[in-house]
N, C-alpha and C positions, 0 to 999 in steps of 0.2 A: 196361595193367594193368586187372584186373577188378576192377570194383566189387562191396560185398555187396550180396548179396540179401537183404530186411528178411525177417521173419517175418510173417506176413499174421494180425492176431489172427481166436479165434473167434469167433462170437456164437451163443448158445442163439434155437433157434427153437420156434416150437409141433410141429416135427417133425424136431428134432435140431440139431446145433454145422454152422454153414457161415462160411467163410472171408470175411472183411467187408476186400475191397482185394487189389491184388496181394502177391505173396511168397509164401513156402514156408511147408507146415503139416503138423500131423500129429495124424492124427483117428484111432479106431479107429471100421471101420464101423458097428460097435453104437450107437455117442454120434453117428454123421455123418445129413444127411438123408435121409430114406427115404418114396417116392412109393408109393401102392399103385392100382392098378387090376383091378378083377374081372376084366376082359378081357388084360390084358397084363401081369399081374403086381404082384413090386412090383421097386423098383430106389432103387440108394445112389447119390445122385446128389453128389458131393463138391466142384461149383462152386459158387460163392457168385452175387452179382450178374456179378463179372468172370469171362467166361469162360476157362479156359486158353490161352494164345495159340498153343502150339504141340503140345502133346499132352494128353490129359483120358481118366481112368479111372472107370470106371464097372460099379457090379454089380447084372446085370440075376437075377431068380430067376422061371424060369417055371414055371406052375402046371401038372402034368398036362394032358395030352390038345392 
């Protein structure tokens, strides 16, 4: 038998909600955290500390040229 999977709560950061622990979550990318760089863009990076163990989504937005 399968056990549940908890829900991972969020936590507000100084650059948006990232997931604090394992479990399922659901963020919209607007409120999730977002990295920006002049050289490589910016990107919605939806791990918290624990990384996904078996698959991880991510959206990268690149700047012209």
């Amino acid at each position: 038998m399968l056990g549940v999977i908890p829900e991972a709560p969020l936590r507000e950061t100084g650059d948006g909600l990232v997931p604090e622990g394992e479990g399922w979550f659901v963020v919209n990318a607007r409120d999730a955290r977002w990295e920006h760089s002049d050289e490589l863009g910016s990107a919605c990076v939806f791990e918290g500390e624990t990384p996904f163990p078996a698959l991880g989504v991510n959206i990268q937005v690149l700047q012209p040229g």
